[in-house]
C-alpha positions as CSV (number, residue, x, y, z in Angstrom):
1,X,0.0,0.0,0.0
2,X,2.8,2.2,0.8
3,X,4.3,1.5,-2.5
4,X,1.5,2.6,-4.1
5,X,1.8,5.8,-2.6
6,X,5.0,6.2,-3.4
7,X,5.3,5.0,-7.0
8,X,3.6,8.5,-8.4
9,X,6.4,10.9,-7.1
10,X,8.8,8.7,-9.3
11,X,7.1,10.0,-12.3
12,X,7.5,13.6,-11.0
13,X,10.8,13.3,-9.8
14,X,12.7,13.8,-13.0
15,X,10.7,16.7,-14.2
16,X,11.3,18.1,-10.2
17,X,15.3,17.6,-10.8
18,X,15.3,19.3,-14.2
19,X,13.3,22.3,-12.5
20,X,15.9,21.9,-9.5
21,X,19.0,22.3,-11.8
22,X,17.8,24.4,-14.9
23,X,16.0,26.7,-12.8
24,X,16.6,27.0,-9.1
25,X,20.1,26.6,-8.5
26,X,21.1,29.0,-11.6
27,X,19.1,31.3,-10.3
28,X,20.7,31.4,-7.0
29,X,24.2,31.0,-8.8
30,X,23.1,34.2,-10.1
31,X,22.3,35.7,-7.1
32,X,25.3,34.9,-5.1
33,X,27.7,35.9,-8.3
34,X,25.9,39.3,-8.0
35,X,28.1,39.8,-5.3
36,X,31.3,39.7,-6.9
37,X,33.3,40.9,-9.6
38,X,33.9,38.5,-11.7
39,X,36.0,37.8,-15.3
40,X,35.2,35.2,-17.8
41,X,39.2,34.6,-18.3
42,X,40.0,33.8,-14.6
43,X,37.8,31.5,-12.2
44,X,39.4,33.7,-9.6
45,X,36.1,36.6,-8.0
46,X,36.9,39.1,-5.7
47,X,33.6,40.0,-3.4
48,X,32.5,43.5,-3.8
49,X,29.3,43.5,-1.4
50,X,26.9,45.7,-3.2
51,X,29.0,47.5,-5.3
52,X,27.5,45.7,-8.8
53,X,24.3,46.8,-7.6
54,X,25.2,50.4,-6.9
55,X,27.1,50.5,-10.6
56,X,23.7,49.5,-12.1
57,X,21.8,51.8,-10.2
58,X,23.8,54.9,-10.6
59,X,24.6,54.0,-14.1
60,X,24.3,56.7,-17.2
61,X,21.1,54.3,-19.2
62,X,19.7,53.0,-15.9
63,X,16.6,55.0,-16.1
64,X,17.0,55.1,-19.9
65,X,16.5,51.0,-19.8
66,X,14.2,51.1,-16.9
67,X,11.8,53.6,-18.8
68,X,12.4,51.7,-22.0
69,X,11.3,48.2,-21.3
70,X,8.2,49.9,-19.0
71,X,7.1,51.3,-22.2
72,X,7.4,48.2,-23.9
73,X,5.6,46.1,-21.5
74,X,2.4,49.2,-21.3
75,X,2.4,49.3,-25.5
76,X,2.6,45.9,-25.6
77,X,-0.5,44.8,-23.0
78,X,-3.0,47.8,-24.6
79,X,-2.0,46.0,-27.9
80,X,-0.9,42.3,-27.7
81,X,-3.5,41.7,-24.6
82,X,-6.1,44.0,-25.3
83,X,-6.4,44.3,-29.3
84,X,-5.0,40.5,-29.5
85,X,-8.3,40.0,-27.1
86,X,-10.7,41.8,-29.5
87,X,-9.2,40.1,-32.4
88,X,-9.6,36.2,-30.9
89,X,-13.5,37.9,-30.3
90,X,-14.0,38.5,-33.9
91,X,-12.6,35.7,-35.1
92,X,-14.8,33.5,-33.0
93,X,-17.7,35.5,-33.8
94,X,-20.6,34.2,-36.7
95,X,-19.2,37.3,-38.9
96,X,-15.5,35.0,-39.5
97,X,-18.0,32.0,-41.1
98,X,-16.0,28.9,-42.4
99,X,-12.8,31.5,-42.8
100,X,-12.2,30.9,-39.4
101,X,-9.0,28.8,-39.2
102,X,-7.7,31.1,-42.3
103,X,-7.9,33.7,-40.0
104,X,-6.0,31.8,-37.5
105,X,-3.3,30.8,-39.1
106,X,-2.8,34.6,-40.4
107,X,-2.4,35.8,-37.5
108,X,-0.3,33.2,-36.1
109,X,2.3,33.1,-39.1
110,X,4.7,36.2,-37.7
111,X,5.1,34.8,-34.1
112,X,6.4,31.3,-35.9
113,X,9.2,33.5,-37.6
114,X,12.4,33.5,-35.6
115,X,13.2,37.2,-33.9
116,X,16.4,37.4,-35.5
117,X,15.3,36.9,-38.6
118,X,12.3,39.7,-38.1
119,X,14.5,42.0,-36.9
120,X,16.8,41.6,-40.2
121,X,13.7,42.0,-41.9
122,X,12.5,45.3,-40.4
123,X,16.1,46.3,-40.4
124,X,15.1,46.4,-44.4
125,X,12.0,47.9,-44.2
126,X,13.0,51.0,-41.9
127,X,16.1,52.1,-43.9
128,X,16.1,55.8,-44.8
129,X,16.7,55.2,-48.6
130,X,15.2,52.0,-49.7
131,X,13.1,50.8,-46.5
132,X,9.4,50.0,-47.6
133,X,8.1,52.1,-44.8
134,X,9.4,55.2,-46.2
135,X,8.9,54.4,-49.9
136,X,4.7,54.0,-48.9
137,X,5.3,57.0,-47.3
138,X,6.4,59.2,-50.3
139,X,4.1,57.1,-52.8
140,X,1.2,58.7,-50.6
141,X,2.8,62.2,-51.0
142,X,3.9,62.4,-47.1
143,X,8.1,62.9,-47.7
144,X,8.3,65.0,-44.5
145,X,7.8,61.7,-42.6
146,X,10.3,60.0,-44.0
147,X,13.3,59.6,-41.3
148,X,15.8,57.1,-40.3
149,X,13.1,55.4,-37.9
150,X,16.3,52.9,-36.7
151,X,18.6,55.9,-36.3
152,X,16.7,58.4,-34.7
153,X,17.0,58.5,-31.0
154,X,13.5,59.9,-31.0
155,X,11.7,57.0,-32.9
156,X,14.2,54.1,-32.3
157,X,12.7,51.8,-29.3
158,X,9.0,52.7,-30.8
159,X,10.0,51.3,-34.0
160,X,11.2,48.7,-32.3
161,X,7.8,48.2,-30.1
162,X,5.9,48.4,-33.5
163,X,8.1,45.5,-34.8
164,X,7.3,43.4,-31.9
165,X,3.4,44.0,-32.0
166,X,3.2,42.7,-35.2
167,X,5.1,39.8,-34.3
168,X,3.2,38.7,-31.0
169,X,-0.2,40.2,-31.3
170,X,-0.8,37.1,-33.1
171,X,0.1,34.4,-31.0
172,X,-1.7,36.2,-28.1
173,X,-4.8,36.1,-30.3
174,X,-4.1,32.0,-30.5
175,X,-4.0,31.9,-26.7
176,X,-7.3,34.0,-26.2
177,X,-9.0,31.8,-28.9
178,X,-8.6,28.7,-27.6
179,X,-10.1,30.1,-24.0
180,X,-12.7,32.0,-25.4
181,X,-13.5,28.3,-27.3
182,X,-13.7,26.9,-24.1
183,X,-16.8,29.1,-22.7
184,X,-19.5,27.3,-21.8
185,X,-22.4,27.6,-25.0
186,X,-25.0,27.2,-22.5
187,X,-24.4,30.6,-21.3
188,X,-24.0,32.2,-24.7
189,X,-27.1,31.0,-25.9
190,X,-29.1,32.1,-22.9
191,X,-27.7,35.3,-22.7
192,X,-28.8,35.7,-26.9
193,X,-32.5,34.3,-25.4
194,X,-32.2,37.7,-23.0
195,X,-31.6,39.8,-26.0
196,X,-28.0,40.7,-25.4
197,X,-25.6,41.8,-28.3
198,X,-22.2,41.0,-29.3
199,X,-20.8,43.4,-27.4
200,X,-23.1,42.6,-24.6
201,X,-22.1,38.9,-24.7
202,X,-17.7,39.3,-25.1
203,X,-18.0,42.1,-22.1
204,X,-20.4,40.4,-19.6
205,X,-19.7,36.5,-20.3
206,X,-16.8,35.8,-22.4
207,X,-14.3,38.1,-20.9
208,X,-15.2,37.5,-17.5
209,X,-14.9,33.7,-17.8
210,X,-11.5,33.7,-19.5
211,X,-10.2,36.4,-16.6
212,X,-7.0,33.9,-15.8
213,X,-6.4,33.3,-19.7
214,X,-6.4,37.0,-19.7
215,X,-3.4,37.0,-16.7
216,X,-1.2,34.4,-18.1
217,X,-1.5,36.7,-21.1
218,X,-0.8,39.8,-19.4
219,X,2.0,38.0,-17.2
220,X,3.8,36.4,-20.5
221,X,3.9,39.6,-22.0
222,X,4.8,41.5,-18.9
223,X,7.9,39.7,-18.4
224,X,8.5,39.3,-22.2
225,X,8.9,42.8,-22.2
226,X,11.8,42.8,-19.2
227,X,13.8,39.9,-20.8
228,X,13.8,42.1,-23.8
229,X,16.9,41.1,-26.2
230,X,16.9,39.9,-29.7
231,X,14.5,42.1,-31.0
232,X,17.1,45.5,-29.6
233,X,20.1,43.5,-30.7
234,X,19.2,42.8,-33.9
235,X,18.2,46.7,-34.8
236,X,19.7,48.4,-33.0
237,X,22.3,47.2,-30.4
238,X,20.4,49.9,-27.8
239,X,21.5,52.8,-30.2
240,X,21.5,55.6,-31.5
241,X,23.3,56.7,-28.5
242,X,21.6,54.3,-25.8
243,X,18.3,55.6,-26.6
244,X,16.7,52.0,-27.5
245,X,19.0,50.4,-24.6
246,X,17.4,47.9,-22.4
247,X,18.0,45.5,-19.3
248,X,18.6,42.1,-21.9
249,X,21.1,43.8,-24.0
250,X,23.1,45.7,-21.0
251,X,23.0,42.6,-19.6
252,X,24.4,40.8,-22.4
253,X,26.9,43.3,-23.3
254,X,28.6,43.5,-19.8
255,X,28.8,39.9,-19.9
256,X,30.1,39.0,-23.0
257,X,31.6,42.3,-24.8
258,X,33.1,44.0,-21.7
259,X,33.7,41.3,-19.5
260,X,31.8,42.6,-16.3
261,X,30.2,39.1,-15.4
262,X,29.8,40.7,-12.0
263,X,27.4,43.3,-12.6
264,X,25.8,41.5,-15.5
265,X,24.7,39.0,-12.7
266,X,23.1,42.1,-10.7
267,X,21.2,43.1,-14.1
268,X,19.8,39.5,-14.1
269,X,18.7,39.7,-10.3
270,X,16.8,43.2,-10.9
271,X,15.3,41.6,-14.3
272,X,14.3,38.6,-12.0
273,X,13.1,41.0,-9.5
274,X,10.8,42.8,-11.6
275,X,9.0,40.3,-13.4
276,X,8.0,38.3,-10.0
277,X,6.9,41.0,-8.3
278,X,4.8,42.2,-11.1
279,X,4.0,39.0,-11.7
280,X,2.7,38.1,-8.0
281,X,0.8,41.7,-8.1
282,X,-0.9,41.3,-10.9
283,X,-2.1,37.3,-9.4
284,X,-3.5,39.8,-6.3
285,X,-5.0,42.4,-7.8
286,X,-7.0,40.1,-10.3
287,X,-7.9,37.6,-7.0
288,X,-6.8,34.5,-9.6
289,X,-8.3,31.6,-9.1
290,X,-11.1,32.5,-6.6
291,X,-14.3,32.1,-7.6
């Protein structure tokens, strides 16, 4: 009987080791390396308390990062979460008819296209001289918008943001679908017998009862937005000038180009710091999984 009890924690122990070792513990390797300075050509570290910590901190692009990955993560829920919501809505809505899985699929096809290769792409279609964007541009008679959207500190991150909309937008939209597939009919139907509309129906039944779909959406995007990388590295390296730089690429920079392993581990903490605690705040506020 005993062995019986037992034999199911077999099954989960692999999966609990791989968390253990791929997760946890270099997580806290992180942690405690934060502590120290650090060289990738000596497995000699020298500890330095806080001071990687107060480098970030006091550091020229702190804020610059800081204010550049919150404004990714606010563009990205109003458009990922909340237009990527309206879209799964329509396409599961009698107006789609049988083109339903076309649209689908349409939607879905950017977020299957690797980043690197997207940001190559819109590396193309942002240059100043022969980038799409600016060609439409002067075909419809607008010239004085033309720019160099990449090398413009002004416009740089929110070209950028726009890139990654159209990426992601789409595979939120998947994710909303299939929840919003998963409402009960019973409720739909009697809520048409009242005499409530479309918009009656998505606001009052479908949207409340796919409110946690809604916050793993939010929550994936949130900290999507703080691990922010490929999509900066691949434009613009955080340039013109720092103006597109972010937490991923500082991080990746100190690490790797100028050999500050140290404080590259702090950037990880505060990256690691941020999406929890947004994360656990945004589980709170929404009272997830209460009834």
């Amino acid at each position: 009987m005993k062995r019986k009890k037992i034999v199911p924690y077999y099954y989960i122990l692999p999966g609990l080791l791989m968390i253990l070792f791929f997760v946890y513990v270099p997580v806290i390797s992180n942690f405690v390396y934060s502590f120290f300075r650090l060289s990738s050509y000596s497995s000699g570290k020298v500890f330095v308390g806080f001071d990687n910590y107060i480098k970030l901190f006091t550091s020229d692009t702190f804020f610059i990062m800081i204010k550049n990955n919150t404004l990714y993560a606010v563009i990205s829920l109003i458009v990922q979460v909340g237009f990527g919501t309206i879209i799964a809505l329509f396409i599961e809505s009698k107006l789609t008819g049988r083109l339903r899985n076309v649209y689908r699929n349409i939607y879905f096809i950017p977020a299957l296209i690797s980043l690197t290769a997207v940001g190559l792409l819109f590396n193309f279609v942002y240059s100043p001289e022969v980038g799409l964007l600016n060609s439409a541009l002067r075909a419809m008679g607008l010239q004085n918008l033309t720019q160099a959207w990449l090398g413009n500190s002004k416009t740089a991150i929110f070209s950028i943001i726009a890139m990654s909309q159209w990426q992601f937008t789409g595979y939120i939209t998947l994710l909303m679908v299939v929840a919003i597939q998963n409402v009960p009919k019973d409720y739909i139907e009697a809520a048409a017998i009242d005499g409530a509309g479309p918009i009656r129906k998505a606001f009052s039944i479908m949207i409340p009862l796919v409110k946690e779909q809604l916050l793993v959406c939010s929550i994936i995007t949130i900290i999507g937005a703080f691990k922010l990388f490929t999509e900066v590295y691949a434009t613009t390296s955080g340039g013109p000038g720092n103006s597109s730089q972010v937490l991923g690429v500082y991080l990746y920079q100190n690490a790797f180009l100028h050999d500050k392993m140290g404080l590259a581990a702090a950037t990880g903490v505060l990256i690691f710091v941020i999406t929890v605690t947004i994360s656990i705040i945004q589980i709170v506020v929404t009272k997830s999984g209460k009834v």
